[in-house]
C-alpha positions as CSV (number, residue, x, y, z in Angstrom):
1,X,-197.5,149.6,86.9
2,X,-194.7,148.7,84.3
3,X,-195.1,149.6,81.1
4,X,-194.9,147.5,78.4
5,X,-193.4,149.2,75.4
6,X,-189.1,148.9,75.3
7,X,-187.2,152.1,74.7
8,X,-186.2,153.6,71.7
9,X,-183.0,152.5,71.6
10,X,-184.3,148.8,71.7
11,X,-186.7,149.5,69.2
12,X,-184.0,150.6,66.8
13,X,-182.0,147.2,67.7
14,X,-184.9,144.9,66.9
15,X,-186.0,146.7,63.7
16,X,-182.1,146.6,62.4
17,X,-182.4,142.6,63.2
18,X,-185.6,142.1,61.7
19,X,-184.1,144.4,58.7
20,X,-183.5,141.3,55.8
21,X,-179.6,141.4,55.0
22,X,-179.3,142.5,51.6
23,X,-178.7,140.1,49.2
24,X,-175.2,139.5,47.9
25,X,-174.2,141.5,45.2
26,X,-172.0,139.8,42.0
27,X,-168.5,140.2,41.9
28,X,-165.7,139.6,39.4
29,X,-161.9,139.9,40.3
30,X,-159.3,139.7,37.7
31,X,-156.0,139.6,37.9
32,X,-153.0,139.5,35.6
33,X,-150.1,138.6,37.1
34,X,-147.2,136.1,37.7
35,X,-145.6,137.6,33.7
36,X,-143.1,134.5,32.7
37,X,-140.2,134.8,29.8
38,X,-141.4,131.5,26.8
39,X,-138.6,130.7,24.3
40,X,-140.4,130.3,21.4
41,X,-137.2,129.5,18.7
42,X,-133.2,130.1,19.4
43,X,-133.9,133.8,18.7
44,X,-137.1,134.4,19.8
45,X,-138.7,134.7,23.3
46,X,-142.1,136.3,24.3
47,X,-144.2,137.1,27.7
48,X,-147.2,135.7,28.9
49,X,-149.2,136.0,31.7
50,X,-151.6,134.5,33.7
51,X,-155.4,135.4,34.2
52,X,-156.7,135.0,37.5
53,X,-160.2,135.1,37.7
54,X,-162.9,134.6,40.5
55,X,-166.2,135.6,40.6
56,X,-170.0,134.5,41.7
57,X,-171.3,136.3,38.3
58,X,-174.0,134.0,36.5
59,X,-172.5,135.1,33.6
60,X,-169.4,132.6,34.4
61,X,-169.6,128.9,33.5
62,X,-166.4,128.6,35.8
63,X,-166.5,130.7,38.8
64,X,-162.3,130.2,39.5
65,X,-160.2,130.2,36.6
66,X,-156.4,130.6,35.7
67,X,-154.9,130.8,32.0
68,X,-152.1,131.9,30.8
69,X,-151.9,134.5,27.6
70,X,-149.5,136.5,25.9
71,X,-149.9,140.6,24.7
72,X,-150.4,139.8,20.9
73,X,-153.8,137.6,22.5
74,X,-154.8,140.5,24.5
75,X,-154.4,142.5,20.6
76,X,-156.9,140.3,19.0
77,X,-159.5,139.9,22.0
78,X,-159.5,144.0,21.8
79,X,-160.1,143.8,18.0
80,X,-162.8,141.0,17.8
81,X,-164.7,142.4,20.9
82,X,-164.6,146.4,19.3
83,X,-165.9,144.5,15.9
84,X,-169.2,143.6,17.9
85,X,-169.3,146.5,19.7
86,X,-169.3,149.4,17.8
87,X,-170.8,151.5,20.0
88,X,-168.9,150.9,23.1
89,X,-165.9,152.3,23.0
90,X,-163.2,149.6,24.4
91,X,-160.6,151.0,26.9
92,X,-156.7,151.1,25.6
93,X,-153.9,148.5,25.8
94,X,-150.8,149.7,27.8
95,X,-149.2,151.5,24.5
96,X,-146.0,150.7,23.0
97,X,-142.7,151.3,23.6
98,X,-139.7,152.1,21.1
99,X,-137.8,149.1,23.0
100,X,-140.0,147.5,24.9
101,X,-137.0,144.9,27.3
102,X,-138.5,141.2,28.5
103,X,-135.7,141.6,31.3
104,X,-136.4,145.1,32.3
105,X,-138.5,144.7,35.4
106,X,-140.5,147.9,35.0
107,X,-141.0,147.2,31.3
108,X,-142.8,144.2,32.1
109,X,-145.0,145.4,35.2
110,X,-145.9,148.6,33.4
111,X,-147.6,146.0,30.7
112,X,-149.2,143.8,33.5
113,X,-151.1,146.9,35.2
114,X,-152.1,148.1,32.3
115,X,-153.5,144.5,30.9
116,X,-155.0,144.0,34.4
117,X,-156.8,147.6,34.2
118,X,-158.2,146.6,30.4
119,X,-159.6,143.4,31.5
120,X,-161.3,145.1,34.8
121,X,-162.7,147.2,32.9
122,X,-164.3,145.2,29.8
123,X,-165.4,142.5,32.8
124,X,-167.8,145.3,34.2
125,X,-169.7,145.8,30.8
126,X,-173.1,143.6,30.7
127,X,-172.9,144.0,26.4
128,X,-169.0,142.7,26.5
129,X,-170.0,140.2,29.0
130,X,-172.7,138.7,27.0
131,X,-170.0,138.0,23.9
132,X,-168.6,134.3,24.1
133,X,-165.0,134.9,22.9
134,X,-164.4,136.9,26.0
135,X,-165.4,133.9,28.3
136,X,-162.9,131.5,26.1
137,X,-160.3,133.9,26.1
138,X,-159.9,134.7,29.9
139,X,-161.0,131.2,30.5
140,X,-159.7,128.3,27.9
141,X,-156.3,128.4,26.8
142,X,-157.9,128.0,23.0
143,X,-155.9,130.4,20.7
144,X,-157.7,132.5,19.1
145,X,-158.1,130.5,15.9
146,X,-160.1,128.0,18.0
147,X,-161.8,130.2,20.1
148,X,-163.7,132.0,16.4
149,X,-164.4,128.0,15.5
150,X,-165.8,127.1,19.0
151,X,-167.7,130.6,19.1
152,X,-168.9,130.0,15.5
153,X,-170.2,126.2,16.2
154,X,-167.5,124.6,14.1
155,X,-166.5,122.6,16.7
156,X,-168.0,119.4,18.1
157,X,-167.7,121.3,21.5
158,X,-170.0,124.1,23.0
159,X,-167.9,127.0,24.8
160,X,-169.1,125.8,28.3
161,X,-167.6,122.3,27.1
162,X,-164.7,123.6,26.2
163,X,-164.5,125.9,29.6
164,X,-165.6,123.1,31.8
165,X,-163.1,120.5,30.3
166,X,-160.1,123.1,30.4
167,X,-160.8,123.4,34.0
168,X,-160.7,119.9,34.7
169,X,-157.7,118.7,32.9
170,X,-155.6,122.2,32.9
171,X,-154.5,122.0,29.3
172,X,-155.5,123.5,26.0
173,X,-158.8,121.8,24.5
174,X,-158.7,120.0,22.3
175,X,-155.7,117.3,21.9
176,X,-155.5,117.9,18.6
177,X,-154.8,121.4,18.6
178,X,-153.0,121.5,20.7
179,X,-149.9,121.5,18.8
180,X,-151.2,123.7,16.2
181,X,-149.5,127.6,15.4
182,X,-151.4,130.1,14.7
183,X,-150.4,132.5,12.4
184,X,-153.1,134.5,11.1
185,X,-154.3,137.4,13.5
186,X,-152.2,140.4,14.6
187,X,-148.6,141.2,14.8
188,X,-146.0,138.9,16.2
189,X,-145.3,139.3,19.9
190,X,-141.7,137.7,20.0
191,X,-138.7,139.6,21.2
192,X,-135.5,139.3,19.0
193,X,-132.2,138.2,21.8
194,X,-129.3,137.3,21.1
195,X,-127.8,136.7,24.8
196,X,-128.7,133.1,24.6
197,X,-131.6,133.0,26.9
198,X,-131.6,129.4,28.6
199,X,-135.6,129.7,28.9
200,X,-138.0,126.3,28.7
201,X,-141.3,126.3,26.9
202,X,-142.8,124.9,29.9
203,X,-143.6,128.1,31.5
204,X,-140.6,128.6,33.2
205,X,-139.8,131.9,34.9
206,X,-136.3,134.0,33.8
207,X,-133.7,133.6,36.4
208,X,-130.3,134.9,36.2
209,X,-130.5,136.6,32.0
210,X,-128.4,139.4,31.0
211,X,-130.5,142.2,30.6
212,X,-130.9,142.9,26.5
213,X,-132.9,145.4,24.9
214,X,-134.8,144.2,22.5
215,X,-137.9,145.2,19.8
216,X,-141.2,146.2,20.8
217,X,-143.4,143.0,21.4
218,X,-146.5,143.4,19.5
């Protein structure tokens, strides 16, 4: 007579099927990347760069985003998000060089990785996570001017308004500010040149410029 019972072998099988998959953990990948040369006036030009994120966090009004943002942005976020921190302490910006060149290939990637590595690293903390300005910076093109009014309810917009309606029209929110300068938080990031760089303000990558060394960008 046959016996009933299946070998071990399939017992192990239909356990490991009956096993419930485990559920899907949260993710958030951010990259920097994509660093473009912006003419600001005839002697001044800067780098930005864009901020790729995509994650299934619920802490994300947006769960695929891309802004652009320049060094002297990445200066102030640090400050304001240490402020309501004070206990945590915030990982580094890539330091400063003497002459820091917007041509110099190496220059430029050595600041990418390290903006890359600050922002992977301030997107796996629950406490930084939970502070608004973060989600507006790395996901609104607001400056940071706006993005204290917005956080600070000074605005007839709530920061997932402002996220969700960046999203779907791809432009700094709102109209009206969009023209606006602002002035009044840390050090200028422009780079004196004076070899005449033929640059749009459109985001336009560098092609063809005389290398030139140039100031630190701030």
């Amino acid at each position: 007579m046959k016996k009933n019972s299946l070998s071990p072998k399939l017992i192990s099988h239909a356990v490991l099927k009956m096993t419930p998959k485990h559920e899907k953990q949260e993710f958030v990948t951010v990259l920097v990347r994509d660093p473009k040369v912006q003419k600001e006036d005839t002697w001044h030009s800067y780098i930005d760069y864009e901020i790729f994120i995509h994650t299934n966090s619920m802490c994300f009004t947006r769960k695929t985003s891309c802004v652009r943002r320049r060094f002297r942005e990445f200066v102030w976020l640090r400050q304001r998000l240490q402020s309501n921190a004070v206990l945590i302490q915030l990982p580094e910006l890539p330091s400063k060089t003497p002459f820091f060149n917007i041509n110099n290939p190496q220059h430029v990637d050595h600041r990418r990785q390290g903006l890359q590595e600050f922002l992977q690293q301030i997107l796996q903390n629950p406490l930084l996570l939970s502070d608004s300005r973060l989600h507006l910076f790395v996901q609104t093109q607001l400056n940071p001017e706006e993005i204290e009014a917005c956080v600070s309810g000074h605005t007839k917009y709530s920061v997932a308004d402002a996220i969700q309606q960046f999203a779907s029209l791809k432009r700094r929110f709102p109209v009206e500010h969009e023209e606006k300068k602002n002035e009044n938080y840390a050090d200028s990031d422009s780079e004196s040149s004076s070899s005449g760089l033929g640059h749009n303000s459109d985001d336009s990558i560098s092609h063809g410029c005389k290398a030139s060394t140039v100031s630190e960008e701030s």
